[in-house]
N, C-alpha and C positions, 0 to 999 in steps of 0.2 A: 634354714633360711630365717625363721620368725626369730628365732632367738639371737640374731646377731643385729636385729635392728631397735630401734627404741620405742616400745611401747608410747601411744597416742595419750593415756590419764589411766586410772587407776582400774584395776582390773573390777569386772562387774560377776555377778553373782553363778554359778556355776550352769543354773537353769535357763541362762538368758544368754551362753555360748552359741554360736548355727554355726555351726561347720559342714555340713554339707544341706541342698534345697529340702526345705520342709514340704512334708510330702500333702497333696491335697485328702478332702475329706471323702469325696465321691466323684469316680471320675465322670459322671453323668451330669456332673452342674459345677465343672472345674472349666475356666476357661485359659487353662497353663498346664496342658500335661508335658513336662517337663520335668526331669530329676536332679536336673545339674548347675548351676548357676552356669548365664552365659560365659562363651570362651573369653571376649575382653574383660569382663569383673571379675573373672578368675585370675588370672596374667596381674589386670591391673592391682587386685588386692595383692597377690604375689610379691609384685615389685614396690607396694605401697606409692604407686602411680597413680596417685586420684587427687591431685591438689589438697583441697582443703574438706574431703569427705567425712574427714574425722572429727570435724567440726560441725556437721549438721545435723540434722531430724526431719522427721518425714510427720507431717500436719495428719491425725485420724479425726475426723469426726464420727461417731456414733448417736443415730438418729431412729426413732421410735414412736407409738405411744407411750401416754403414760404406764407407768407396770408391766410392762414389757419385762423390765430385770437390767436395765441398761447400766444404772450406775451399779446393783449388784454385780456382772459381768467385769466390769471396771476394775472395781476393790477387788474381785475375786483374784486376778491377774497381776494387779500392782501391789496389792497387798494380804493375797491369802485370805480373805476373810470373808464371812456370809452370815449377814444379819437381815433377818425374816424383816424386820420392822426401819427397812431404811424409809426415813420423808421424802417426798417426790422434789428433785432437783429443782431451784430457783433461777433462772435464766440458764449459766452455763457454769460448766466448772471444769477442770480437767488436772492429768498425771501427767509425768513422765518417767519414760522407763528409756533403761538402760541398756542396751545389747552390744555385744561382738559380733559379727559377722563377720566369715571366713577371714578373720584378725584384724578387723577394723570397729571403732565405735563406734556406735550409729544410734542413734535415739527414735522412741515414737512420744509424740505429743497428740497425747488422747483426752479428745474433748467429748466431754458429758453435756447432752445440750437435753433441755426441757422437754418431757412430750406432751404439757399441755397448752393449747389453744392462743391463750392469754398472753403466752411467751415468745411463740411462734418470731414474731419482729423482733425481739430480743437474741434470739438462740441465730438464727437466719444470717445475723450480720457475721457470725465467726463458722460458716461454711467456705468463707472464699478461703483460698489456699490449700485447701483440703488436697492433699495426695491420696488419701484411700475416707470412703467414703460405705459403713455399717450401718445400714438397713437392721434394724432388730424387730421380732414379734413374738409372741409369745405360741408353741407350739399347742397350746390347749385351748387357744381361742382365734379362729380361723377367721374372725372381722378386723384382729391387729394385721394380719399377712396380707389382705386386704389393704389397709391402709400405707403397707411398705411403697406402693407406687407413686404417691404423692409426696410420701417421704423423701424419698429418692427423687424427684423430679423437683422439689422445692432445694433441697442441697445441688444439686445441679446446675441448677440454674443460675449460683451464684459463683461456679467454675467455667475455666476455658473446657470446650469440647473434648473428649476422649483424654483426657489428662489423669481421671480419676481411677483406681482400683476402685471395683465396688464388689460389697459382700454383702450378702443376705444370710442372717443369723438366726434361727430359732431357738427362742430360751426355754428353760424350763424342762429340760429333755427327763430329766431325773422322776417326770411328772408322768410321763406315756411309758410305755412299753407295746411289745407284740404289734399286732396288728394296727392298734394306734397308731402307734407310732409312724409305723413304714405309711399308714395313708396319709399323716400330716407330712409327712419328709415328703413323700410323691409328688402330692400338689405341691409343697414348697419349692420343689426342682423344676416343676413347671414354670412357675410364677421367675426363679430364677435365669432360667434359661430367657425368657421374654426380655426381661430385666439385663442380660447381659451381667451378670454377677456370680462369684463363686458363693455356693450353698455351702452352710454347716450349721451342724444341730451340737449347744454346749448345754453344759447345765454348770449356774454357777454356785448352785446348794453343795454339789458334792466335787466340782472340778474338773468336771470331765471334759474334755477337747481344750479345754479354753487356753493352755499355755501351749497346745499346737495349733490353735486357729491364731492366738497373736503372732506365734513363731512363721507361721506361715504370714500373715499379713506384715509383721517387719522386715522378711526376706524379699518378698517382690518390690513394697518399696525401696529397700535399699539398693537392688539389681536399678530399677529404675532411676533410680537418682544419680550411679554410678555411669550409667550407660549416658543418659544427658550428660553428665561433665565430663564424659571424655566427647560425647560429640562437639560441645560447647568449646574445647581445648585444641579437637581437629579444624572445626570450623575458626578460629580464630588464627591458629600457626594459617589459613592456607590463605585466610584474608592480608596477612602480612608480610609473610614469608616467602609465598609464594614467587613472586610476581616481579617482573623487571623495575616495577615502578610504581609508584602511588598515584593514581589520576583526581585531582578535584571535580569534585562535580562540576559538567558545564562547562570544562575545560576542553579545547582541542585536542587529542589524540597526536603523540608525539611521533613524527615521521623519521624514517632510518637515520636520513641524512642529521635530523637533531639530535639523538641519540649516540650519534658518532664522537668522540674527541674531534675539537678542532687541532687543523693540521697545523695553524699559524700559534699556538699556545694562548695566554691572558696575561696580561700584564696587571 
């Protein structure tokens, strides 16, 4: 099937393919246990039935304190790389990246916004639009995890209701082991669960999770986006198509007898 139809732009990197749902980190602070992409996104990428899908990108913001690892996490994903001595980001900054999913293009536009203070009114104005919405903290200092609920509730606040994916990130994983570990992740599934957000622990020093936490975070957006336009596609044929007739607002309701052919013709 794929190969008798016309590729959408130029093929993207072998890493950033999804072909089947990326799987969650823990199913204890996953709120999608799911394995499959739904049945209409499946079908509809099948038959490349999705209007102009191939055209769009799904808005991430990632939000934090300062040194949390935010824009480290970033670079690590968009471009492989991990420098101990990054400067703390100056209002906003962001990537984008390139993916296929189940044979369609789909982009994430990931925004690096400030995590200090000073910035806050600056970084704030580029949360609206937000399709998924990264909460980060650092796993070895348990007053940033702390601080994810403000985070989250100030990015919120600048979106419509239940619109957003939210994830809750802990950095620095490379940094705990053993017992540590499992009690920062503990609490942080608590704090998640609260929060209504899927939990993951990456480390962006050594790569770990991190191109299966975006993998997962640009698969549910693009279910999502695909699922809106075909409902956006249903709901439009049923407003048009549907129906005997188009009524003006504020107009009479036309009765049988008008709706009839006259029997005398028009001249």
């Amino acid at each position: 099937m794929r190969s008798s139809l016309m590729p959408f732009g130029p093929p993207v990197s072998r890493d950033r393919v999804i072909t089947s749902f990326p799987k969650w980190y823990m199913p204890d602070a996953c709120l999608q246990l799911k394995e499959h992409f739904h049945g209409q996104v499946s079908a509809a990428c099948q038959h490349r039935n999705m209007g102009t899908i191939g055209l769009k990108l799904s808005k991430v913001v990632v939000v934090g304190d300062l040194y949390v690892g935010k824009t480290s996490l970033i670079h690590r994903f968009c471009k492989n790389v991990f420098d101990r001595d990054y400067k703390a980001t100056i209002g906003v900054d962001f990537e984008i990246e390139r993916f296929e999913i189940a044979g369609i293009p789909y982009s994430l536009q990931i925004w690096d916004t400030a995590g200090q203070e000073k910035f806050k009114c600056i970084a704030s104005a580029y949360y609206r639009g937000a399709q998924v919405i990264i909460t980060a903290f650092d796993l070895t200092d348990v007053q940033t995890l702390e601080h994810t609920r403000q985070w989250l509730a100030d990015a919120l606040r600048e979106n419509e209701p239940g619109s957003c994916f939210v994830f809750l990130v802990g950095t620095k994983k490379d940094l705990l082991s053993g017992t540590a570990c499992e009690q920062a992740e503990a609490e942080a599934v608590r704090l998640a669960n609260e929060m209504q957000a899927e939990y993951w622990s990456v480390s962006a020093k050594t790569g770990e999770n991190v191109k299966a936490f975006f993998s997962r975070v640009a698969a549910l957006a693009f279910e999502q986006s695909v699922l809106q336009d075909l409902e956006r596609r249903s709901s439009a044929r049923r407003q048009v198509g549907d129906g005997d007739l188009i009524r003006v607002e504020g107009s009479p309701p036309e009765t049988q007898e008008s709706k009839r052919p006259s029997a005398l013709g028009c001249c």
